[in-house]
Each structure stands twice: as C-alpha cells, then as structure tokens.
Z-matrix of the N, CA and C atoms (Angstrom, degrees):
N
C 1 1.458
C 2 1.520 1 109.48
N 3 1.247 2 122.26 1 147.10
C 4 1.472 3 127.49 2 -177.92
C 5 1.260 4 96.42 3 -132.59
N 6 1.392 5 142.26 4 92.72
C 7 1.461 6 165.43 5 -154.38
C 8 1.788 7 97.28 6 -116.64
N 9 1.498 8 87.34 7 123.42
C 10 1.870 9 95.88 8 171.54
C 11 1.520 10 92.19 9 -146.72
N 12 1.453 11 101.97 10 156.10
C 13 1.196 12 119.85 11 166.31
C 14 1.851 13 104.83 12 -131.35
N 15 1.324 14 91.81 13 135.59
C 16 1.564 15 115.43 14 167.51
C 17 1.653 16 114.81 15 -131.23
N 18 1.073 17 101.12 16 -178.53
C 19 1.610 18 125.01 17 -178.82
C 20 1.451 19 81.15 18 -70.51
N 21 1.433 20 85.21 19 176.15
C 22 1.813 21 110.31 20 -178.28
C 23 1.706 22 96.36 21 -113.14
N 24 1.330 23 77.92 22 129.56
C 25 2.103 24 93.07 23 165.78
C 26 1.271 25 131.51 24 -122.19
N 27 1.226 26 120.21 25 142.07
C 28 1.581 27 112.29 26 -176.36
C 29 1.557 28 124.70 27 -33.45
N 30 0.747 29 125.91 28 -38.87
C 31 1.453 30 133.33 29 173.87
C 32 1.885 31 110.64 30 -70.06
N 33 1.440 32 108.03 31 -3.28
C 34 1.406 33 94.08 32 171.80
C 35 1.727 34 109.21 33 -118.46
N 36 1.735 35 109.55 34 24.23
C 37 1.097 36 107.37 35 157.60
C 38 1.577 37 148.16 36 -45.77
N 39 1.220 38 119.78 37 -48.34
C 40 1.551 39 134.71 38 -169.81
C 41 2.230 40 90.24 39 -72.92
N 42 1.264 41 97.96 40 -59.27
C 43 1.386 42 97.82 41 -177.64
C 44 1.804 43 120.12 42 -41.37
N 45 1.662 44 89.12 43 -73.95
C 46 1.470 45 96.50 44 165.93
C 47 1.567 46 135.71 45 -39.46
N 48 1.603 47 106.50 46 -31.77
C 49 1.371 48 126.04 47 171.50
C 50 1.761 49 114.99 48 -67.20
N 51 1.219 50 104.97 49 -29.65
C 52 1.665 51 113.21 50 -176.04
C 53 1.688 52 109.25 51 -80.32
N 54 1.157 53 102.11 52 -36.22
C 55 1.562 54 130.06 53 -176.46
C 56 1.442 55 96.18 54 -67.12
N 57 1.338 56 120.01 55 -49.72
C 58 1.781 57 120.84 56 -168.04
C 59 2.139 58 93.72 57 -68.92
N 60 1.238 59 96.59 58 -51.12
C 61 1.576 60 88.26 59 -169.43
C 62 1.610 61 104.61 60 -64.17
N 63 1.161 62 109.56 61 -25.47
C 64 1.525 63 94.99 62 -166.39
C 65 1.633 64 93.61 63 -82.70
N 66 1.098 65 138.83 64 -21.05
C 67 1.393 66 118.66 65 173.62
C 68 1.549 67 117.39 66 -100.47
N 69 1.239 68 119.75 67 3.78
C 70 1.270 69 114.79 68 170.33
C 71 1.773 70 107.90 69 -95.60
N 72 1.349 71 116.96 70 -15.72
C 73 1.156 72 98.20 71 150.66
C 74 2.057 73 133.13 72 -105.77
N 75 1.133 74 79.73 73 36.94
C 76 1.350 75 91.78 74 169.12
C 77 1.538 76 135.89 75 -95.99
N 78 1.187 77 133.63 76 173.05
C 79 2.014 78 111.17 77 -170.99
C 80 1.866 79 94.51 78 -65.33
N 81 0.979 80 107.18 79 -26.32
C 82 1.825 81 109.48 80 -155.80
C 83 1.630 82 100.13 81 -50.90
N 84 1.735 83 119.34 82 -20.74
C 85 1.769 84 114.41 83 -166.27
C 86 1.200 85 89.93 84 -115.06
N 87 1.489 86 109.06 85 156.11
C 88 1.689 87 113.86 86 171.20
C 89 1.606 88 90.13 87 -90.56
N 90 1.193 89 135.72 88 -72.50
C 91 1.695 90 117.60 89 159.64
C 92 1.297 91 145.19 90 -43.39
N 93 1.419 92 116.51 91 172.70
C 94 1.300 93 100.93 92 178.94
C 95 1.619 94 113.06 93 -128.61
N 96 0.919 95 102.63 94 -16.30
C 97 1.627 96 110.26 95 165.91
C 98 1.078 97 124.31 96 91.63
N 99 1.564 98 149.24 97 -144.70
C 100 1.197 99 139.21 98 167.41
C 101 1.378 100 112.55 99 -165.10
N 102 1.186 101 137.34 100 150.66
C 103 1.760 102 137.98 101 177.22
C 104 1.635 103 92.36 102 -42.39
N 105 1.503 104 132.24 103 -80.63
C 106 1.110 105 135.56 104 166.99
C 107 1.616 106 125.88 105 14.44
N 108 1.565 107 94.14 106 -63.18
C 109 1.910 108 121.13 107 -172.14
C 110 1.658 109 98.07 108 -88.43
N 111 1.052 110 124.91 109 -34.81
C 112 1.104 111 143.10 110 174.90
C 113 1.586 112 108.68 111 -36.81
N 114 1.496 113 92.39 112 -70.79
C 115 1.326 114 112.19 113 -161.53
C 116 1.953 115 114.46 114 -78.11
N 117 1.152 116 99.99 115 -33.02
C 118 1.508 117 120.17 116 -172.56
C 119 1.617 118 83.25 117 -77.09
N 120 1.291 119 132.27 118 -45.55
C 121 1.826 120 135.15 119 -176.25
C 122 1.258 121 105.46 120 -33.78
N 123 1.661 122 99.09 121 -65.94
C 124 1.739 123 133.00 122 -161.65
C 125 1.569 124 94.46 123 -71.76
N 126 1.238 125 145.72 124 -9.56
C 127 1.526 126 145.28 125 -146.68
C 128 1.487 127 84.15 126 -117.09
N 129 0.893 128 139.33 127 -57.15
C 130 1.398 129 146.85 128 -135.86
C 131 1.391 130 99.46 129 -100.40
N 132 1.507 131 128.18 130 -40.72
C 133 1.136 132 137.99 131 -150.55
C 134 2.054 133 88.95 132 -83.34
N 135 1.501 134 112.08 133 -41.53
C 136 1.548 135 120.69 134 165.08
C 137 0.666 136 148.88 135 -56.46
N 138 2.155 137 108.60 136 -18.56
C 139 1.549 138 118.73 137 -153.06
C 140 1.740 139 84.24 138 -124.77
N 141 1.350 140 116.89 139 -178.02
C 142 1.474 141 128.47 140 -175.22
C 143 1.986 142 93.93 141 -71.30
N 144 1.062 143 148.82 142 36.72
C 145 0.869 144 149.55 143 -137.14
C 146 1.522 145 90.67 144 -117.82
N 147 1.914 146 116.12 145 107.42
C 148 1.900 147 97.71 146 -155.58
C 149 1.371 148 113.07 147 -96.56
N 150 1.322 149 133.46 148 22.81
C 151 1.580 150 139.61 149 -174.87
C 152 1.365 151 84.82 150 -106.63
N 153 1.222 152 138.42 151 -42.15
C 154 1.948 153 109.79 152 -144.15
C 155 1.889 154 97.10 153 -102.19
N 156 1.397 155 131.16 154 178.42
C 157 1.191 156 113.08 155 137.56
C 158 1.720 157 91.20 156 -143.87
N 159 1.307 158 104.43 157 167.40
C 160 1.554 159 115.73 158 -173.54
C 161 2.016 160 95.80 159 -126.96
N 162 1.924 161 94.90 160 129.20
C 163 1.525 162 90.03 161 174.08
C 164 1.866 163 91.86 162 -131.47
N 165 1.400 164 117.87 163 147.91
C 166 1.371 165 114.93 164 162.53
C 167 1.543 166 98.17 165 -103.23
N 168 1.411 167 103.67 166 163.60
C 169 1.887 168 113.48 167 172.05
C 170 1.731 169 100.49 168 -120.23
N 171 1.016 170 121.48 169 135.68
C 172 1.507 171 133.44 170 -148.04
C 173 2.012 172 90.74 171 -144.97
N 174 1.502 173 95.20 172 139.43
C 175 1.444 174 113.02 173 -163.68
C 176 1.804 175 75.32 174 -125.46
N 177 1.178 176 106.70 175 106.61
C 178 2.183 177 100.03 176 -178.01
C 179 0.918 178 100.04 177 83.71
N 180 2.189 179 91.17 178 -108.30
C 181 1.501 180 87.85 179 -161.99
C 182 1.690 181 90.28 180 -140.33
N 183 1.613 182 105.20 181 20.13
C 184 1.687 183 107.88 182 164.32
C 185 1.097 184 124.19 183 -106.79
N 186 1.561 185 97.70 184 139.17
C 187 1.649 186 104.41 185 -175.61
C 188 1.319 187 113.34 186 -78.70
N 189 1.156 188 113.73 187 123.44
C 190 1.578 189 126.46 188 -166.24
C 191 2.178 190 107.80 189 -108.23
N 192 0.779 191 105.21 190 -4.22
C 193 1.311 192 127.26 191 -161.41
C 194 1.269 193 141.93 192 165.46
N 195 1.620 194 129.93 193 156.37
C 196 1.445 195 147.27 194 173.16
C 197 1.122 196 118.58 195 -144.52
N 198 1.452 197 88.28 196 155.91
C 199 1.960 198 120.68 197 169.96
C 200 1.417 199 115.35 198 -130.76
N 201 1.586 200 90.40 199 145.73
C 202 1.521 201 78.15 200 -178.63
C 203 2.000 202 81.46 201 -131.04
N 204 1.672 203 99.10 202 156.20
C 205 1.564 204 110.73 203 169.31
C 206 1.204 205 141.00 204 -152.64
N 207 1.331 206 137.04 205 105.21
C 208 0.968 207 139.43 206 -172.28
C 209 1.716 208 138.30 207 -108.05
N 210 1.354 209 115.05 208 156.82
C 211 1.172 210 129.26 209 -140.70
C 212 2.100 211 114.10 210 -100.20
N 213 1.299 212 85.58 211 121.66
C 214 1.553 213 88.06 212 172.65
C 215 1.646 214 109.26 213 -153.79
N 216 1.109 215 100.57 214 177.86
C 217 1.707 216 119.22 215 -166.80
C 218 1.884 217 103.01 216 -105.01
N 219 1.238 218 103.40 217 146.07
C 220 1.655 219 96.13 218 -176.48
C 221 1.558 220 82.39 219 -127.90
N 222 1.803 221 113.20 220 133.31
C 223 1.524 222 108.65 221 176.62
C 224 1.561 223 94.99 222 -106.63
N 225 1.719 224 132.76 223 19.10
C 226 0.906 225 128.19 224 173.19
C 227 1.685 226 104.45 225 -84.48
N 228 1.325 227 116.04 226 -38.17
C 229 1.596 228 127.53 227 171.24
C 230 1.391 229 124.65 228 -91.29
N 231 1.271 230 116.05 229 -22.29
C 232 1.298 231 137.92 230 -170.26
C 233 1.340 232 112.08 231 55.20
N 234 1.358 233 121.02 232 51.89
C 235 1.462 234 139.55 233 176.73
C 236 1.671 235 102.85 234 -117.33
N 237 1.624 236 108.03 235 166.84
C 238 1.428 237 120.34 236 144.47
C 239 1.443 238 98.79 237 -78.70
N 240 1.512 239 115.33 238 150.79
C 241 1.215 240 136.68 239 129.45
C 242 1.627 241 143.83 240 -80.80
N 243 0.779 242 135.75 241 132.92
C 244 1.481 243 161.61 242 -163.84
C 245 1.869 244 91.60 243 -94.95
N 246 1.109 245 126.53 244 112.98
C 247 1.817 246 138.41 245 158.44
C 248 1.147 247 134.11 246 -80.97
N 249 1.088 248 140.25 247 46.34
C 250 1.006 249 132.56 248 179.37
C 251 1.653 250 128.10 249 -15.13
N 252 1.261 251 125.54 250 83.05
C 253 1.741 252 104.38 251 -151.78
C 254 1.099 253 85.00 252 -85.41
N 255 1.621 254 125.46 253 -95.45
C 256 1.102 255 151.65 254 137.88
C 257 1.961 256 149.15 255 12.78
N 258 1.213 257 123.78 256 57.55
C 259 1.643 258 109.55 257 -169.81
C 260 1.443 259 116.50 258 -128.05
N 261 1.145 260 121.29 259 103.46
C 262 1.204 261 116.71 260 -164.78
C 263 2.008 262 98.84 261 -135.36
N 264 1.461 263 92.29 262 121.02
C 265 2.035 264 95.98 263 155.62
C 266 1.397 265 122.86 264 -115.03
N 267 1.418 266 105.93 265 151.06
C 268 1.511 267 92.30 266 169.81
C 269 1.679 268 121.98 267 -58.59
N 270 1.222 269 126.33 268 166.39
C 271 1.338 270 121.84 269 -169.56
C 272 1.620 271 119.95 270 -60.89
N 273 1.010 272 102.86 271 -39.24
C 274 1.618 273 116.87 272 170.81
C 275 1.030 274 128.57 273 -80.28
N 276 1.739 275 103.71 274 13.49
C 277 1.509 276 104.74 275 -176.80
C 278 1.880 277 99.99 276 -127.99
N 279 1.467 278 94.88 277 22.94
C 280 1.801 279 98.72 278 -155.14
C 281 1.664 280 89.70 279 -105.24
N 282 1.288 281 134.04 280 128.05
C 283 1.689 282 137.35 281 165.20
C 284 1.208 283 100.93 282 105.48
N 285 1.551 284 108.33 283 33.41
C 286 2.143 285 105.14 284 -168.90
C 287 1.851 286 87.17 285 -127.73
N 288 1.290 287 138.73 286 28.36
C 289 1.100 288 114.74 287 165.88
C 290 1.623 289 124.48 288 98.58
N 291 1.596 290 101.12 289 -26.53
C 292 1.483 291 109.18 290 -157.37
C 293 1.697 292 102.56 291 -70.73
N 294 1.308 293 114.96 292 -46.90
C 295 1.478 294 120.50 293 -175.05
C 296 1.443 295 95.62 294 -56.31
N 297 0.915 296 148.52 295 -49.73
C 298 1.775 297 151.32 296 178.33
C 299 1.726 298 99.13 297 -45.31
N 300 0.989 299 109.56 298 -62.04
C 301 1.398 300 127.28 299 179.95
C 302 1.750 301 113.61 300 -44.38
N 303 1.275 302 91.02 301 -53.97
C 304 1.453 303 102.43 302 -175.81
C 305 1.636 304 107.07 303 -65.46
N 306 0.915 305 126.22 304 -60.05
C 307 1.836 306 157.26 305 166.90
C 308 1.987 307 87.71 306 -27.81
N 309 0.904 308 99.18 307 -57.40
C 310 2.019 309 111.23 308 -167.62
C 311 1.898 310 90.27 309 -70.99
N 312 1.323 311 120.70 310 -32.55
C 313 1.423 312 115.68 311 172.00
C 314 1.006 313 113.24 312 -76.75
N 315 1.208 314 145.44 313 -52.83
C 316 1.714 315 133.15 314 -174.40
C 317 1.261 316 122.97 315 -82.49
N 318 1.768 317 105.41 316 -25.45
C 319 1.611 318 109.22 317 147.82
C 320 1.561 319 122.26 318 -45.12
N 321 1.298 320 111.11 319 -29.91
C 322 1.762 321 116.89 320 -143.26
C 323 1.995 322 74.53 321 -94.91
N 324 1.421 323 133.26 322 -41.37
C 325 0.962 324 130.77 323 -161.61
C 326 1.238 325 118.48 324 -106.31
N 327 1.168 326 126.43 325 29.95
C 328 1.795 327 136.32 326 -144.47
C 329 1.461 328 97.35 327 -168.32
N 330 1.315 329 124.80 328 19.91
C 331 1.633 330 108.46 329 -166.58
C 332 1.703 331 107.90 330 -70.56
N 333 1.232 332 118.54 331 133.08
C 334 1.215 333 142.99 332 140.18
C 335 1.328 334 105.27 333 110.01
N 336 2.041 335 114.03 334 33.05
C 337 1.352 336 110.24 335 176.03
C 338 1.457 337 81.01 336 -121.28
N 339 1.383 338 112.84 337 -177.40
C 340 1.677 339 128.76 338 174.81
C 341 1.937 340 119.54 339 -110.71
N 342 0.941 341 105.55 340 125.96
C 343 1.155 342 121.33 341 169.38
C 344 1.450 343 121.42 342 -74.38
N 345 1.292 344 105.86 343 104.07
C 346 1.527 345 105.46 344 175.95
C 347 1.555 346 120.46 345 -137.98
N 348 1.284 347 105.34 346 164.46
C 349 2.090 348 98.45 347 -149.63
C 350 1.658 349 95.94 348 -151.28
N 351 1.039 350 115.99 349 163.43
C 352 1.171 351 131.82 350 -162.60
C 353 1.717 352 105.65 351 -124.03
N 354 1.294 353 108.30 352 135.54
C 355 1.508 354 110.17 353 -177.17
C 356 1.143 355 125.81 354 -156.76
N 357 1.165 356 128.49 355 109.82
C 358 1.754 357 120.34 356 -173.68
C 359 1.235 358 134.87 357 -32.30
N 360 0.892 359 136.87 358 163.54
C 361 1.768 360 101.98 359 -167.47
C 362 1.410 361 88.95 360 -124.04
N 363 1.855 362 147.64 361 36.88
C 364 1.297 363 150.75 362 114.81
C 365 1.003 364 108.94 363 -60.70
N 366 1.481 365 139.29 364 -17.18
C 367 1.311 366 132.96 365 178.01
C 368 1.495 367 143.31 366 -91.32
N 369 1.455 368 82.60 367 76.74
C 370 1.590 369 99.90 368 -146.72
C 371 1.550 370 117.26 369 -59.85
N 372 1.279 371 113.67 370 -50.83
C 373 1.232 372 128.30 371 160.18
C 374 1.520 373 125.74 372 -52.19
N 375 0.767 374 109.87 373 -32.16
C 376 1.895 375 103.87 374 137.65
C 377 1.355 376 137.54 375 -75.33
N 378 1.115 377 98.56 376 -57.30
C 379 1.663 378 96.90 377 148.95
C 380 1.277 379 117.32 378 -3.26
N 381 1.488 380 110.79 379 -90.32
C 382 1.714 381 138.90 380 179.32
C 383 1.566 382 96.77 381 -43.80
N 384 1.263 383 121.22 382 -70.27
C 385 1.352 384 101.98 383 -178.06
C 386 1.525 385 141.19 384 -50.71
N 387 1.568 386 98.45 385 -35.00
C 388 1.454 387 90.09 386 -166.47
C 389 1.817 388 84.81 387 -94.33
N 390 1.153 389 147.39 388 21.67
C 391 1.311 390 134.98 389 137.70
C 392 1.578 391 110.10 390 -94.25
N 393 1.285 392 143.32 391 14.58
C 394 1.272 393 126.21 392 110.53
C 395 1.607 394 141.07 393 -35.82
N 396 1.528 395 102.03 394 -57.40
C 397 1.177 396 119.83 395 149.36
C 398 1.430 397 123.67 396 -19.10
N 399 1.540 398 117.87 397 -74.40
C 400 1.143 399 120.10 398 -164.23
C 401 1.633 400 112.22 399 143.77
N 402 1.229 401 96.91 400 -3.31
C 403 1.838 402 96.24 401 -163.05
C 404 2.046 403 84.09 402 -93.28
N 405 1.120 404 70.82 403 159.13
C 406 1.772 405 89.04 404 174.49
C 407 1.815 406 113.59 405 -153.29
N 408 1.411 407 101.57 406 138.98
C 409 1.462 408 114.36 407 -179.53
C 410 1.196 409 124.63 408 -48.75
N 411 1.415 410 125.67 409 121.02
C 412 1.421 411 126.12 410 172.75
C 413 1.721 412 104.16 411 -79.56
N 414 1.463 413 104.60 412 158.54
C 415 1.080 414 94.34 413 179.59
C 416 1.522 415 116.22 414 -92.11
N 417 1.177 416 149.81 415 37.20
C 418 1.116 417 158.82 416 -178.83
C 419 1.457 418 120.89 417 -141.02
N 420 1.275 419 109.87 418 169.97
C 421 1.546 420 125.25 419 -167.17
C 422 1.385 421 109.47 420 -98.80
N 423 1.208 422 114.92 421 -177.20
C 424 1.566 423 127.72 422 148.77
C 425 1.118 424 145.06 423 -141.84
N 426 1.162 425 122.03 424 120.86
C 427 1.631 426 127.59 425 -153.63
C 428 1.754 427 95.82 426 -90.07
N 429 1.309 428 101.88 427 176.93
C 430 1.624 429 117.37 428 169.76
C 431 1.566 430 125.00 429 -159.34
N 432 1.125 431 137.46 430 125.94
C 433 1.471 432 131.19 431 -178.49
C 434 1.754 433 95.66 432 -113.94
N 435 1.378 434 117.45 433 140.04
C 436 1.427 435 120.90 434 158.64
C 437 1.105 436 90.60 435 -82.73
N 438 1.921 437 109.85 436 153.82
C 439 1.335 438 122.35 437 147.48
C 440 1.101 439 112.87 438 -150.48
C-alpha cells in the first residue's frame, strides 16, 4: 500500500460526499445528517473557511477515505484543541494502520494543542483503537443547545 494523506480539493467532492452519507448513517454518528450539511461540510473544509479542515487518505491515486477537523480553544487547559469531527475508511482499508498514521499527521502539524474526538460509547472497537492511539476517556459528557 502507498497511503498519503492530503487536504481535500474540489475535485474530491462527489467521492467525499458518498463517504459522508455512508458514515453518517452508520452506528459510528448519533446523527445522520443531510446532503445539505454534507455539502456546506465539504464547502468549508475547501474554502479559507478557519474552523473546519478537510483531509482525504489515498492508496495511489484512490481516495479510500476522510477526516474532517476542527478548531477550538479549551480554557480548562488553556490550549487550542484539535476535533476530530470526521473519520471514515472504506472497509478494507479499516485495521491497516492508516488511522495511526493519520493521528501521527496532525500531531506532527498541531504541536502543543490536544486532540480530542467524540465517540459513541457502543463503539467499542473504536474505543480500543483510538486508546491505542493514546486518547483516553474523559470523564464527562456533552450536551448541545441550537440557537
């Protein structure tokens, strides 16, 4: 395998877009999203737009997967944070290393903020992995209000 990750480019819209539905309806989201959110995601992640960033992971020259991540400040650490929004591989590309890989990239480019990610807590097998990784459970939840 020859695995790269780059930014996301207009031309890897339609792909990336199939990739968002197929994992937003999967157990991994408590939502499910909409073409709409989808698209405005993938828009933002392309344009100077400074909260989101969009990366695909490419086996050659196929896109096999995405992440998407975004940016906030923790005044509990007094760091930026690193978001994990976004992580999705195709199935045959899932227990090969790449998420490790990826994790060692935004580390490698993010030094001295924290990476933190959100995960269902049925999702066990992620779970396990990304505490391979290094991430470890906070003890608390997270709420949300639209307004």
């Amino acid at each position: 395998m020859n695995i790269q990750i780059r930014k996301m480019q207009k031309e890897d819209k339609n792909i990336v877009l199939s990739f968002m539905e197929e994992f937003y309806n999967s157990g991994a989201v408590y939502t499910n999203g909409s073409q709409e959110i989808f698209e405005k995601d993938f828009d933002n992640c392309i344009n100077d737009f400074p909260y989101l960033d969009g990366y695909v992971f490419l086996d050659s020259e196929k896109i096999i997967g995405y992440a998407m991540t975004s940016k906030s400040y923790s005044t509990e650490i007094a760091k930026e944070c690193i978001w994990l929004e976004d992580l999705y591989l195709i199935s045959q590309y899932r227990n090969k290393g790449i998420i490790r890989e990826f994790f060692k990239f935004i580390e490698k480019n993010n030094t001295g903020k924290v990476l933190k990610l959100e995960v269902e807590k049925e999702n066990i097998q992620a779970i396990k992995a990304y505490e391979k990784s290094g991430f470890e459970n906070l003890p608390y939840g997270v709420m949300k209000k639209e307004i």
